[in-house]
N, C-alpha and C positions, 0 to 999 in steps of 0.2 A: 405532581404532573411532570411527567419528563420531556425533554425539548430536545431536538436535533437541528443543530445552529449550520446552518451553511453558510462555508466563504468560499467565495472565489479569490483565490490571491491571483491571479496572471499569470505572468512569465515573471519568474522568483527564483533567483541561486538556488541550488538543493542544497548548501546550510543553512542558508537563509530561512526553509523551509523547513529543516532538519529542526531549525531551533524554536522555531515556530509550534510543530508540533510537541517538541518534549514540553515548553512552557504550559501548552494544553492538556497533555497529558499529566503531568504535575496535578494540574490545578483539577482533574475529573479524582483521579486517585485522592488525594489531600479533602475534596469533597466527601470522597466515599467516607474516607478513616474517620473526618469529625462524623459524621452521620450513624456512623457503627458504635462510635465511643461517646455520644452524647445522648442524654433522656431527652432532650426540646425536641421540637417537629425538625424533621429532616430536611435538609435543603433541597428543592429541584435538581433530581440529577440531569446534566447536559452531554449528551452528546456532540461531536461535531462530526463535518464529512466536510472535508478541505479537497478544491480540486485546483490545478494548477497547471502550469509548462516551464518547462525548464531550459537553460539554455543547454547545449550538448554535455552530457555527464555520464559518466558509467559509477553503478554500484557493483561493490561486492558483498553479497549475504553470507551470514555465518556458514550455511554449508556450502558455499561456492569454494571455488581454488584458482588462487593466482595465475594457475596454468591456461587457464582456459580465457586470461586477457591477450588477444592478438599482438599487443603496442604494449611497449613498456612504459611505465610510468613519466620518465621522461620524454618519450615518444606523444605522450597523450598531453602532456602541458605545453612542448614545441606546436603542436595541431589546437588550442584553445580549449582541449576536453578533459573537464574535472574529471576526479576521480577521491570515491568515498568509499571507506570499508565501516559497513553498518551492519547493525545487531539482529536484521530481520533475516528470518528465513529464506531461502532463494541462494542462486547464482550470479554470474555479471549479468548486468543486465542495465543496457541503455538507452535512456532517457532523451529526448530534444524537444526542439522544436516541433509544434502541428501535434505533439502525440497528451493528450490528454489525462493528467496523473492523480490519482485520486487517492487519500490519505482520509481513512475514517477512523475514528476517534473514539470508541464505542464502550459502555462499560458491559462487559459481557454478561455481569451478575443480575442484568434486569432481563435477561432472556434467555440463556443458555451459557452451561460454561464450556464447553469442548470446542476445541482449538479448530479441529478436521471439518465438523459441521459446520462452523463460521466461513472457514475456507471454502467449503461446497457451496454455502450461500452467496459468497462472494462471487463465485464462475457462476453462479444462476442467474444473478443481477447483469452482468455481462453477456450473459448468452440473451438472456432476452431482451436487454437493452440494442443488443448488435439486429436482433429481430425483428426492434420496429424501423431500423434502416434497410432490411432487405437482406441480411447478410447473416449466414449461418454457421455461428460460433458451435465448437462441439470439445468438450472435456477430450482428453489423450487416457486413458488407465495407467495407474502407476504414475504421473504428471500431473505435477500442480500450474493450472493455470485454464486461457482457451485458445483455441485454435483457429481457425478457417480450414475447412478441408482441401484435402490432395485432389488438385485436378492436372488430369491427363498426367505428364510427367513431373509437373510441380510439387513436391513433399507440400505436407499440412505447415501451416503457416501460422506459429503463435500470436496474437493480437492482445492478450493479455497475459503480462507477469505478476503473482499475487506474491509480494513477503509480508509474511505478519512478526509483530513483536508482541509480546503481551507482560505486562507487569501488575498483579493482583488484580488478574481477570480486563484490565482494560488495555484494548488496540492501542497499537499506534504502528 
C-alpha cells in the first residue's frame, strides 16, 4: 500500500525546509534501495507533499543566472532577503510571505518515469486548483510553469514557478 503523508510546516526558513526535504528524500530513496535489494515483503512506499511559507527569500535554479538578480547579494542581506543557489531546475525565483509553497516528494517509479509529464502534471494540478477559486491559470509554450492571462494592457502574470530535482527517479 502506498501513502501520501501530508504536512503543513508554516512559515519555515527555506533551509530549514531545504533540510527538511533532503532528510525525506534520503529516507523515500534509502526505502526504495532496501526494497529492490532485498527477497522479504517490501516496505510501504511513502510519498510526501510538504506545503509551507517562507519568510522573504530568493532562489537560484541550475539553469537560472546570476544576472538576472536585481540586488546583489549584499544588497539582499542589508534588506532581510535570503538567498539560496539550489539544484532544481528553474530561474530566481522569489519566495514570501501570503504565497503558498509546495514541495512534493514523490517516488516517480510507482507511476511514471518522465521528468516533462510530471511537470505538465504539476501545471494541471495548479490550473485547476486556481479553477475552483474562479481564476484561470493557462500554461505559456516553451515555459515551464502557469500564468494568469494578459488583460487589456497588463502582460500574463506567472502565479506558479515549478523546479523539480530528481535523484533515482524521486522529487524533491
Amino acid at each position: 500500500m502506498e501513502q501520501v503523508i501530508f504536512r503543513d510546516l508554516g512559515r519555515v526558513e527555506y533551509q530549514k525546509a531545504w533540510d527538511y526535504q533532503s532528510e525525506l528524500h534520503r529516507a523515500v530513496v534509502d526505502r526504495k534501495l532496501r526494497n529492490r535489494d532485498s527477497a522479504e515483503r517490501p516496505e510501504p512506499r511513502r510519498h510526501y507533499l510538504l506545503f509551507c511559507e517562507h519568510p522573504p527569500v530568493y532562489t537560484l535554479g541550475k539553469s537560472g543566472s546570476l544576472a538576472h538578480l536585481l540586488l546583489s547579494e549584499t544588497e539582499l542581506r542589508q534588506r532581510g532577503i535570503a538567498f539560496h543557489k539550489i539544484n532544481r531546475g528553474g530561474d530566481i525565483t522569489y519566495h514570501g510571505p501570503g504565497q503558498v509553497v509546495g514541495y512534493p516528494i514523490f517516488d516517480l517509479d510507482g507511476f511514471f518515469t518522465d521528468v516533462h509529464r510530471y511537470v505538465r502534471y504539476l501545471e494541471e494540478v495548479i490550473i485547476r486548483t486556481l479553477a475552483e477559486y474562479g481564476l484561470h491559470g493557462q500554461r505559456i509554450e516553451g515555459y515551464t510553469g502557469v500564468w494568469l492571462p494578459a488583460e487589456g494592457s497588463r502582460p500574463h502574470r506567472k502565479i506558479c514557478a515549478i523546479g523539480v530535482h530528481l535523484s533515482r527517479w524521486v522529487t524533491m
